[in-house]
LONU-652283 format. One record per residue: residue in three letters; x, y, z of N, C-alpha, C in turn. Coordinates in pm, whole numbers, plus 50000, padded with zeros to 5 digits. Example, Ala and Ser with C-alpha at 12.3 -4.5 7.8 and 13.67 -1.06 7.14 Angstrom:
<vexpas>
Ala513194943150780512304955050780513204967050780;Ser512854977550708513674989450714512905000350787;
</vexpas>
This chain:
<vexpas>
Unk620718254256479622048257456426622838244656398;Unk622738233456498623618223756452623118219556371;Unk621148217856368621498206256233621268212256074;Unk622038229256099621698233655975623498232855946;Unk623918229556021625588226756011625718213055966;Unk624998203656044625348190755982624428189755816;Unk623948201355816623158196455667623808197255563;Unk625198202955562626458209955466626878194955433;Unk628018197955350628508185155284630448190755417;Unk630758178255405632178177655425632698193355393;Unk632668191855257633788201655169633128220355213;Unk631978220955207631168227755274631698237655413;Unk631588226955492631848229855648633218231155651;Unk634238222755585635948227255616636268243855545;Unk635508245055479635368257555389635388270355473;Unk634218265555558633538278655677634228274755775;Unk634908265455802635888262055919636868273555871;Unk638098268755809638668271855710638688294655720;Unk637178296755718637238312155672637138315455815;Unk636788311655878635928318456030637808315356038;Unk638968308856061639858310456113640918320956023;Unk640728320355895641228329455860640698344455885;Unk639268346655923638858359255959639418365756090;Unk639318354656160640418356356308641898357056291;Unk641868351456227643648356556177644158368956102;Unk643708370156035643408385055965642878397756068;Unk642318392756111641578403456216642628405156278;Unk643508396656321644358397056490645398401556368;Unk645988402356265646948406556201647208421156167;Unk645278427256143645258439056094645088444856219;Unk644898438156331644718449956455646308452256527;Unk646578441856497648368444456541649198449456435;Unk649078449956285649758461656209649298475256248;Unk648298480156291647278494656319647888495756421;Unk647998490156519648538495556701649728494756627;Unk651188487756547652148491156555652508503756474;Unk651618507356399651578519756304651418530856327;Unk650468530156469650108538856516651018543556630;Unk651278534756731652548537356793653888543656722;Unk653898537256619655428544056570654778556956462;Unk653938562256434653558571656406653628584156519;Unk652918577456645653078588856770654038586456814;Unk655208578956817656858580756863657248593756774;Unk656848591656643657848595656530657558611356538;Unk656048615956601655408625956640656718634656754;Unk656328624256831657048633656986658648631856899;Unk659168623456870660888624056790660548643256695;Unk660008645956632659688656856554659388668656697;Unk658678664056738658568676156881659488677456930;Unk660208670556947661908672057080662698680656946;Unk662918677356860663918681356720663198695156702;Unk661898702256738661438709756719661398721056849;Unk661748714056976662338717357014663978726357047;Unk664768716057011665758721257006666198728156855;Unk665348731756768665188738956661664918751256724;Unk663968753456780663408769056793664418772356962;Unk664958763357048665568767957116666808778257057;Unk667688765956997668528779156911668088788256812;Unk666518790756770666508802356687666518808556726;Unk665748811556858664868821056958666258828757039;Unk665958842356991667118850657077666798865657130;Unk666948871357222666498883157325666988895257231;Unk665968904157231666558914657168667018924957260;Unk668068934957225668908942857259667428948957401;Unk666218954357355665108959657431664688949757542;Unk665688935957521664748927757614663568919857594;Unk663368922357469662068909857402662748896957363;Unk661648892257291661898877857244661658881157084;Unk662908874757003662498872556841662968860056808;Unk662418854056674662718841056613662438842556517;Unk663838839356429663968836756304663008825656212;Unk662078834156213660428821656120660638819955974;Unk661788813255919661858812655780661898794055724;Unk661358790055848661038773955739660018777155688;Unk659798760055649658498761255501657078761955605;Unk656188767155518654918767955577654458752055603;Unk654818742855489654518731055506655168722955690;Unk656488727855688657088725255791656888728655933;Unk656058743355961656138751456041655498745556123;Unk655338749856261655048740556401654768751956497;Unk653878746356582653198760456664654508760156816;Unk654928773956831656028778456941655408787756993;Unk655508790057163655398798057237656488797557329;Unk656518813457367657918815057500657098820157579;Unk657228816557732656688820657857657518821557969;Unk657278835058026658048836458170658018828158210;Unk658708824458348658418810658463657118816358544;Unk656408831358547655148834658630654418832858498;Unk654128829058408653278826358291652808837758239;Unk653798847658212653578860058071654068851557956;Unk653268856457866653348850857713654598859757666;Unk655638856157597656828866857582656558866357409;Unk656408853057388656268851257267655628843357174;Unk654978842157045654778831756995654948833556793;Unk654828823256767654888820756615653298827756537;Unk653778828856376652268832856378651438821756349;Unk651958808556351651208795156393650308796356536;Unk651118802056608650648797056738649688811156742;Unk649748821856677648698833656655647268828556608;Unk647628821656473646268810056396645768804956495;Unk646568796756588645908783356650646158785756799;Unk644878792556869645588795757012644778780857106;Unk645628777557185644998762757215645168765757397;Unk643958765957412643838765057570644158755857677;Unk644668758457772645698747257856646798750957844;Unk647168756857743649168761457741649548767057824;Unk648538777157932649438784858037649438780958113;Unk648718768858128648988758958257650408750858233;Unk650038748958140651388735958133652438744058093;Unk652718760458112654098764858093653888771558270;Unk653258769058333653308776358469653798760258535;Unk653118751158511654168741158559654938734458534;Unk655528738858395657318737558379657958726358384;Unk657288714858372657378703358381657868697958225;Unk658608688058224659468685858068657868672758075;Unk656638680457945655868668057890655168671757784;Unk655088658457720654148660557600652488662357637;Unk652188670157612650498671057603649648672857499;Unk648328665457474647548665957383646568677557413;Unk646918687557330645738700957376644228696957244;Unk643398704057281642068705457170642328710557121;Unk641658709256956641498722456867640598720556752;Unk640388729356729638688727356637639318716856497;Unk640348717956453640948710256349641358694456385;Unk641928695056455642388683656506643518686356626;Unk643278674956740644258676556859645998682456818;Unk646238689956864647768694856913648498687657003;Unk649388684456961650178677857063652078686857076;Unk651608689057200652418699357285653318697757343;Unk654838702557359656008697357375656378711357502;Unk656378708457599656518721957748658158718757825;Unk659088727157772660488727057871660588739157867;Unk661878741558048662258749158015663378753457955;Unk663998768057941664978767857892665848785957885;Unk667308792757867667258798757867667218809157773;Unk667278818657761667818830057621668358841457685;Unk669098843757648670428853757691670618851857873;Unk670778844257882670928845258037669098840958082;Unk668358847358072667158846358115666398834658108;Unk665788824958241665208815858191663918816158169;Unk663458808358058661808809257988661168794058008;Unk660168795657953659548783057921658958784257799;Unk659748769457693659678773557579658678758457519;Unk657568762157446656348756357378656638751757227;Unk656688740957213656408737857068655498724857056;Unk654718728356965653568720456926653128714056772;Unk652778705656750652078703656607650868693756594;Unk650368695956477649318688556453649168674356433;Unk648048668856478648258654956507646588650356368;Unk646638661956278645858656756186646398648456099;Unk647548648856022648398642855969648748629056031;Unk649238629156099649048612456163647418608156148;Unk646628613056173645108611656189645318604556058;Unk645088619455973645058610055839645498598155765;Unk646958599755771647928587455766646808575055858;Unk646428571955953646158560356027644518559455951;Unk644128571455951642648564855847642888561055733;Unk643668560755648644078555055547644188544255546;Unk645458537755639645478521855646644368517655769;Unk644168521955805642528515955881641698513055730;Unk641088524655636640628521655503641108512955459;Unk642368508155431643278499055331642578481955407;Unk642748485455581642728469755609641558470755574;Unk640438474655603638928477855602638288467855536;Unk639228476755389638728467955274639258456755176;Unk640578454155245641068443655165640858434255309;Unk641208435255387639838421655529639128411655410;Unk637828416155409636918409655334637618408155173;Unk638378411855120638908406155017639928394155008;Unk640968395155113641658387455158640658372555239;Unk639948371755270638648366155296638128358655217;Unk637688364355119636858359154994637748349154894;Unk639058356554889640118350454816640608337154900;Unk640548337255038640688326255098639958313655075;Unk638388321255104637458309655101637118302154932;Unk638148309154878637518301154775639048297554689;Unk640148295354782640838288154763640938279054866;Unk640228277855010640128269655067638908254255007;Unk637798268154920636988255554906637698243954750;Unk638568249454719638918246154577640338234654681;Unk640978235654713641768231454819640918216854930;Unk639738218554966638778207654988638308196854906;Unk637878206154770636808196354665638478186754649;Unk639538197154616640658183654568641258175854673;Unk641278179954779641518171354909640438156754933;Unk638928160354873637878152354939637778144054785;Unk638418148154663637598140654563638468127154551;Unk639168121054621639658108554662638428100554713;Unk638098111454780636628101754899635108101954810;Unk634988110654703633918110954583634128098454503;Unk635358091454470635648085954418635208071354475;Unk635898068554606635598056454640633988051054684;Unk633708066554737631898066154744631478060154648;Unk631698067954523630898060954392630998044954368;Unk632888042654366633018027854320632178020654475;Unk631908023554589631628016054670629808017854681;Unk629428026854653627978022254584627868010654479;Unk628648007954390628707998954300628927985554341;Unk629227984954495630067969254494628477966854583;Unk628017951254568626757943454599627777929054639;Unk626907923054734627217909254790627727902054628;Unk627047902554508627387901454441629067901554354;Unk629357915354396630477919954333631347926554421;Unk631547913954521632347917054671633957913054649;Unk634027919354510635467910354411636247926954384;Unk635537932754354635937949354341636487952354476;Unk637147964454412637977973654520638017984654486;Unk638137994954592638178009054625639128013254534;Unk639368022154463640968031954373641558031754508;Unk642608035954519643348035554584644768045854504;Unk644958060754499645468070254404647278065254497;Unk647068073154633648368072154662647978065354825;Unk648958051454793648838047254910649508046255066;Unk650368058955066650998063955160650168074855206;Unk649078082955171648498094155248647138087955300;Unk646458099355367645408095455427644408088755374;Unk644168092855266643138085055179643678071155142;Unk644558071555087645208056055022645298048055159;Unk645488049455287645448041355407643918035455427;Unk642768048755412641538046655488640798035455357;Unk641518036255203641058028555117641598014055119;Unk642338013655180643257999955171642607995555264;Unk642528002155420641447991755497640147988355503;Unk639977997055404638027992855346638337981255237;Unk639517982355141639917970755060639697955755133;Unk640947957655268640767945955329639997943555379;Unk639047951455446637427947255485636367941755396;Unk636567944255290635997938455169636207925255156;Unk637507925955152638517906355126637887899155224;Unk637847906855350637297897855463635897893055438;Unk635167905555391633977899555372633917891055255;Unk634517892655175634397883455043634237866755081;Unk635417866655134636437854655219634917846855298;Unk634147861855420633147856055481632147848055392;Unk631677855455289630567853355207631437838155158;Unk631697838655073632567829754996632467817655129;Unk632737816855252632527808555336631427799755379;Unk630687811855404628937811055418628417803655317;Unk628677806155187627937796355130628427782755093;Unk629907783955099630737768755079630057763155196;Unk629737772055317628977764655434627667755855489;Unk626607766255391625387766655382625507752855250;Unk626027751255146625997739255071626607727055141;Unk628157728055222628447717355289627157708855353;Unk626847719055479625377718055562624407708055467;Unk624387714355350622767707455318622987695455262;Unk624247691055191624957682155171624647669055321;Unk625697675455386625897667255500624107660955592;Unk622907671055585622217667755643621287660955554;Unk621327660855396620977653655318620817638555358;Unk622367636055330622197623055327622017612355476;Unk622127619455586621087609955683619537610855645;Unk619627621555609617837621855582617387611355493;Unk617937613955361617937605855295617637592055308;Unk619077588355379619047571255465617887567955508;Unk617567578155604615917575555662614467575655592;Unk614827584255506613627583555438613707573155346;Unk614997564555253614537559055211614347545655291;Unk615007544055400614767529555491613117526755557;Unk612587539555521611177539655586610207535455499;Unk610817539055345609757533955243609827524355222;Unk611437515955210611577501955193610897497755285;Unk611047500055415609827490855515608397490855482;Unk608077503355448606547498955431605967494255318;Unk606727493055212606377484855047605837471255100;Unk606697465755207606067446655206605387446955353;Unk605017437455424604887432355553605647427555567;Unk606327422955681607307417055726607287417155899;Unk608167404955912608427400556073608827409656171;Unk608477408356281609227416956427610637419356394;Unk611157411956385612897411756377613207420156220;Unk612517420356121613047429956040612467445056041;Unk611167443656104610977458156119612137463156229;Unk612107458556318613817464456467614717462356338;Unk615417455856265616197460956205616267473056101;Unk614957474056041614667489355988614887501856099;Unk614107498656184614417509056282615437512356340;Unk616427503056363617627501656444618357511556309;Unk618437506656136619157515956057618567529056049;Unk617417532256153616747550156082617257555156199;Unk617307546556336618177553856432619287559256455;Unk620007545556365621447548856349621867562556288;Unk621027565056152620917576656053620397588856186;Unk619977582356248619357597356319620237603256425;Unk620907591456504622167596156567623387601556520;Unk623567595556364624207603056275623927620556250;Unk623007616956240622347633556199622507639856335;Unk622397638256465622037645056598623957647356629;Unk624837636956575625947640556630626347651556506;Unk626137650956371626537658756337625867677856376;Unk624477674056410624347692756435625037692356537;Unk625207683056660625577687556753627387694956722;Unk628257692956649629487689356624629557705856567;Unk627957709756508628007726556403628107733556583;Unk626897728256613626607737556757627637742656791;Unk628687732156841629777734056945631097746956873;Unk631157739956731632017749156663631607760556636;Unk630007766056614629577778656614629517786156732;Unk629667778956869629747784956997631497790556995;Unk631997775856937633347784856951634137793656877;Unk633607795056748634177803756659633307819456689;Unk631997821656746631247831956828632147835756931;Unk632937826857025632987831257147631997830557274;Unk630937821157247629737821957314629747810057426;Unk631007802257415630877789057490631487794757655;Unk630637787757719630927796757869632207782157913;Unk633407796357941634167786957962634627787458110;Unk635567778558189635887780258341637347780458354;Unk638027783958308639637783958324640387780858434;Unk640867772158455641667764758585642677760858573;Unk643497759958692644537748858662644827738058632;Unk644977736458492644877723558434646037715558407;Unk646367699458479647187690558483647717681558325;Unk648127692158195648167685958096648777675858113;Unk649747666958161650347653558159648987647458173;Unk648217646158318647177638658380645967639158229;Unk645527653158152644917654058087644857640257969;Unk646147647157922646457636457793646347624357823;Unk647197618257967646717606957986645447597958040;Unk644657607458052642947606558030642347605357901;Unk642777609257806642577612857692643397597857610;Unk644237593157670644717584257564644057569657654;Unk643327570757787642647558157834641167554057794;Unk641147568957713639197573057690639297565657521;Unk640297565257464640537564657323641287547957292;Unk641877546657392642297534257379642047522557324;Unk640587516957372639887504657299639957510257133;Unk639957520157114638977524356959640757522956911;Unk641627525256926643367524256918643427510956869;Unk643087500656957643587486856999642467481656868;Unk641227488956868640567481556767641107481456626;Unk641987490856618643157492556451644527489556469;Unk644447482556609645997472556622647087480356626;Unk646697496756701647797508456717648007509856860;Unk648577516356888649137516257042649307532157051;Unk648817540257196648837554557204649987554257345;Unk650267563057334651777565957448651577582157431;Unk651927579757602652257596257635653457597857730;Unk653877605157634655317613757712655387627857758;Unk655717626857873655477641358007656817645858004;Unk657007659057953658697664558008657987669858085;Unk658647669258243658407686958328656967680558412;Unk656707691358458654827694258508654567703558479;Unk654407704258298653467713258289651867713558329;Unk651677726558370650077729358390650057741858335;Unk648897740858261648107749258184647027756758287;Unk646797770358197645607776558246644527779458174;Unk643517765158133642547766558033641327760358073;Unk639907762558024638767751658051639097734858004;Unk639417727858084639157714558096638577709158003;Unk637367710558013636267703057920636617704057766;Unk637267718757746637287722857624638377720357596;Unk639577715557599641157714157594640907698157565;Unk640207691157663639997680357620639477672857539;Unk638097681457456637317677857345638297679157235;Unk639117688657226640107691157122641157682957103;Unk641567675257250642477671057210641647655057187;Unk640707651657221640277638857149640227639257005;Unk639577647356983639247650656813640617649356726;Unk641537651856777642707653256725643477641256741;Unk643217627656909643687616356864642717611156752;Unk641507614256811640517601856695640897606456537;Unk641717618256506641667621856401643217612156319;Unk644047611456422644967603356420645177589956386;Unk644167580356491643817572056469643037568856325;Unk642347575956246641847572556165642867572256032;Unk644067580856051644957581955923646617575755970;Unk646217568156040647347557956085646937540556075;Unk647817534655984647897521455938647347513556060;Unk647177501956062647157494556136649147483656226;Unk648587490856314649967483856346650737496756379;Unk649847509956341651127524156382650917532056531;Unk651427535456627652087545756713651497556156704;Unk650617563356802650007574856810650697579756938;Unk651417589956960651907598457062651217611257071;Unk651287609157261651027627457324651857632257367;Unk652747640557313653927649057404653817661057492;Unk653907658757625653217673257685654667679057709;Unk655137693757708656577698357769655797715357801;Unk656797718457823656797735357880657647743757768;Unk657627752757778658057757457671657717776357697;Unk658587784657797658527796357838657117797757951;Unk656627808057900655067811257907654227800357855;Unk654177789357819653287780157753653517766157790;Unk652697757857718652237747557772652077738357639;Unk652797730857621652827724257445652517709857474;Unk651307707557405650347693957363650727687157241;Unk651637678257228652037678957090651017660557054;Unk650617658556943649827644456885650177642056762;Unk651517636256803652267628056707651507613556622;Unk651497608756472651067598956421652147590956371;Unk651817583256269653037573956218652077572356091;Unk650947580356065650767575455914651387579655785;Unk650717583855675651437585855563651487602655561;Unk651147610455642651127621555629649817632155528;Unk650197645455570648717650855445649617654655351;Unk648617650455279649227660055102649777677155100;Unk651107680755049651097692455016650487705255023;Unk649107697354893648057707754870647097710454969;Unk646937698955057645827696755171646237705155307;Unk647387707255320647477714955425647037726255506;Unk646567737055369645637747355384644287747055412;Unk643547734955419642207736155399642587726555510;Unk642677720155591643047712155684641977711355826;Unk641867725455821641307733755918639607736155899;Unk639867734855786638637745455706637367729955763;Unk635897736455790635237724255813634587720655663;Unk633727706955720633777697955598634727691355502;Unk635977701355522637107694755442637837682955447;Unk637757672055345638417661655335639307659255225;Unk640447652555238641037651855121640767641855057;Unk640877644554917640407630854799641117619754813;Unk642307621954859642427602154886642857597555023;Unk641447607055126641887605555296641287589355282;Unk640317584255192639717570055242638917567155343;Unk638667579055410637907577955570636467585855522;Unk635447575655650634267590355598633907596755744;Unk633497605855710633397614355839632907628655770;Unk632487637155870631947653455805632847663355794;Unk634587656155849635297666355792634577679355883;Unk634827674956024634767685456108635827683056256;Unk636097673056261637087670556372637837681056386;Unk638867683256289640147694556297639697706756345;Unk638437709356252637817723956259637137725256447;Unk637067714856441636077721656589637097725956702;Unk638427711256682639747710156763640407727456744;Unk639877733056646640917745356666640177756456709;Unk638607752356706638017764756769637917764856872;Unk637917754656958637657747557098639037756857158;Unk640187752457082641587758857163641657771657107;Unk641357777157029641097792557043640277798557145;Unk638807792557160637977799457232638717798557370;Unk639947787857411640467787257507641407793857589;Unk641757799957471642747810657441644667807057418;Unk644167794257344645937789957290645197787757109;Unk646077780557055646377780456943646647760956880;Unk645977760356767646217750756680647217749956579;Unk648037744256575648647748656441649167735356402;Unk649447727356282650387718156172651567719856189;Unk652377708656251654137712556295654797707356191;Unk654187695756157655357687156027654447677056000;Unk654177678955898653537660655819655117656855663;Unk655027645155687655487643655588655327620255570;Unk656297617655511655697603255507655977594755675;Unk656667602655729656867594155863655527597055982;Unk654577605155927653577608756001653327625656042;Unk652677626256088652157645656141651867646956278;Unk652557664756293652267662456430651367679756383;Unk650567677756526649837684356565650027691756653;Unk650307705856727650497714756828649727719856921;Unk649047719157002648597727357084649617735957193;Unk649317746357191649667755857238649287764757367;Unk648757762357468647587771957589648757779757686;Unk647917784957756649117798257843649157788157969;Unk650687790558038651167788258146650657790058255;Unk650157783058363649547788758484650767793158550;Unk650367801558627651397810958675652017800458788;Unk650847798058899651717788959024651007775758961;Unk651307764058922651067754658903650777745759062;Unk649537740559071649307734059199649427717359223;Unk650437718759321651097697459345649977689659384;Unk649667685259357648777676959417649697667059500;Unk648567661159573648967650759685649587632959610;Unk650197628159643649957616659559649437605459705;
</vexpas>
């Protein structure tokens, strides 16, 4: 059964959803018009019995001999079965209805004199029997009136017939304005099916229709839109990536391969072969720092780098960081300074806070004059912990700001060579850390750089 349910289409199954609740609804509608029809049919019954009652009470009058007579001149259509009975249960009188239709049980229920309606048998259809007492000329009786309960019968098989058969019409008319009500509900989603069969790694430039973008469909299309962009964006990455890559591992190879052929074209001395070798090493340490540099940034843009989160002494940090960097400073005739507001301490991996923030002096150092000022500003700042790496060079270009981040990226008149991965790794490193990189201000007086990491809650004193 289920998987002849899941074999339906969408539009299909809301359809038979759809009827099975309207059949229950209908059902529970036509069984509660029938009980209220029927109830106020047998009220409206016994209302006609009591009125039929006090009809034949005042017709019914003692004759001069001491009998019983009643004036029998309604319509035959109208007429209603009456009997009069002593209180010891002699029959005194009856209609020539009640002559036609003699219904057994009546002398019970006029011997016990009790004011009730009763349903007697009868080969036609049940009687329903109206028993009080009452007097005539002084004398008290017990007086019978009754009628037929075929007429209601009939009346209620009728609309029993009526729901019967308009049920399943009312039904049919449903389900096939429910299914017409689906196909136009679902053909939003026919639509984007089709255009999204059409889109290929290729043609990851297309987008979903998108009819109205306030209802359900125009929402669920807009975020398949932006899932698209994303992937576009990815792809579009991947391969600016995959060419950077082959680029970048090119040309150590290169170096090496061609420093290996130049060596072996001539013979030559001890001391120039070590200098061949010493340049294929160099190329090769080149090449080993750069995969290593993909490694680290693909661990951290994954999430895969196992990190240890501690209480970390950013003043002490930075100024580790500007004693590790120093000579390479002094070798471009710049000077690094760090300024501590506060004690802030951070709550981040060490290792990884610190790779970032080297990358980010050495990145400094390389676009600062000779003779310029590299600053670390550590302060507090709420919940956070702010690393700031102030320069004094000429600042980035405008246009360069956006791609800043991006790896391999260099700008055309940075003058420096490098793989144009420093920035990029510095911001995955402090993401995977769980703070933030961001560009505060470049302009010609120099750029600063932000780091951002979360506040340790109790920051711990050390001893001095």
């Amino acid at each position: 059964m289920k998987r002849w349910w899941r074999s339906h289409s969408v539009r299909v199954r809301l359809t038979l959803w759809y009827l099975a609740a309207m059949v229950v609804i209908l059902a529970m509608y036509a069984a509660v018009v029938f009980v209220f029809v029927s109830r106020n049919a047998s009220e409206t019954l016994n209302s006609r019995l009591r009125g039929d009652f006090q009809w034949a009470s005042a017709m019914v009058e003692q004759t001069p001999e001491g009998g019983i007579t009643w004036y029998e001149d309604i319509n035959e259509e109208e007429s209603f079965w009456l009997q009069v009975w002593s209180p010891d249960g002699e029959l005194l009188y009856q209609n020539s209805e009640a002559i036609r239709s003699a219904l057994e049980g009546s002398r019970e229920l006029a011997l016990r004199g009790t004011e009730e309606i009763a349903v007697l048998d009868h080969p036609v259809a049940p009687v329903r029997v109206l028993t009080q007492r009452g007097t005539i000329g002084g004398t008290a009786v017990v007086i019978q009136v009754g009628r037929s309960e075929l007429t209601m019968q009939e009346g209620l098989a009728q609309i029993a017939l009526i729901l019967a058969l308009g049920l399943p019409l009312a039904v049919a008319l449903a389900g096939l304005g429910g299914y017409t009500l689906a196909r136009r509900a679902l053909l939003p989603i026919e639509r984007m099916t089709e255009r999204a069969q059409t889109i290929t790694a290729e043609r990851l430039s297309d987008r979903l229709p998108v009819e109205n973008p306030d209802d359900e469909m125009g929402r669920l299309a807009k975020v398949f839109n932006e899932t698209l962009g994303r992937l576009e964006a990815s792809f579009e990455q991947m391969r600016r990536f995959t060419s950077d890559v082959s680029h970048q591992l090119r040309t150590p190879l290169t170096s090496i391969r061609s420093v290996g052929e130049v060596g072996l074209r001539d013979h030559r001395d001890e001391p120039a072969y070590r200098g061949i070798i010493g340049s294929m090493l160099e190329e090769a340490d080149r090449l080993a720092s750069l995969v290593d540099r993909l490694l680290t940034l693909s661990r951290a843009e994954t999430r895969q780098a196992r990190l240890t989160p501690e209480d970390l002494d950013a003043g002490e940090l930075a100024a580790d960081v500007a004693g590790h960097l120093e000579v390479l400073a002094e070798e471009q005739s710049q000077s690094i300074g760090v300024e501590r507001v506060g004690m802030p301490h951070a709550f981040a991996d060490r290792f990884v806070v610190r790779q970032a923030l080297i990358n980010l002096v050495d990145n400094a150092i390389k676009f600062t004059p000779a003779g310029g000022q590299i600053r670390i500003r550590v302060a507090e700042a709420s919940d956070h912990v702010l690393i700031d790496v102030i320069d004094s060079g000429k600042g980035i270009d405008s246009s360069a700001r956006d791609h800043i981040f991006d790896r391999f990226y260099r700008a055309a008149d940075s003058g420096t060579t490098g793989a144009g991965l420093g920035l990029s790794i510095a911001k995955g490193a402090v993401e995977a850390a769980g703070g933030s990189l961001t560009l505060m201000a470049s302009g010609p007086g120099g750029s600063t750089f932000r780091i951002m990491l979360p506040r340790a809650t109790k920051p711990i004193r050390r001893a001095v």
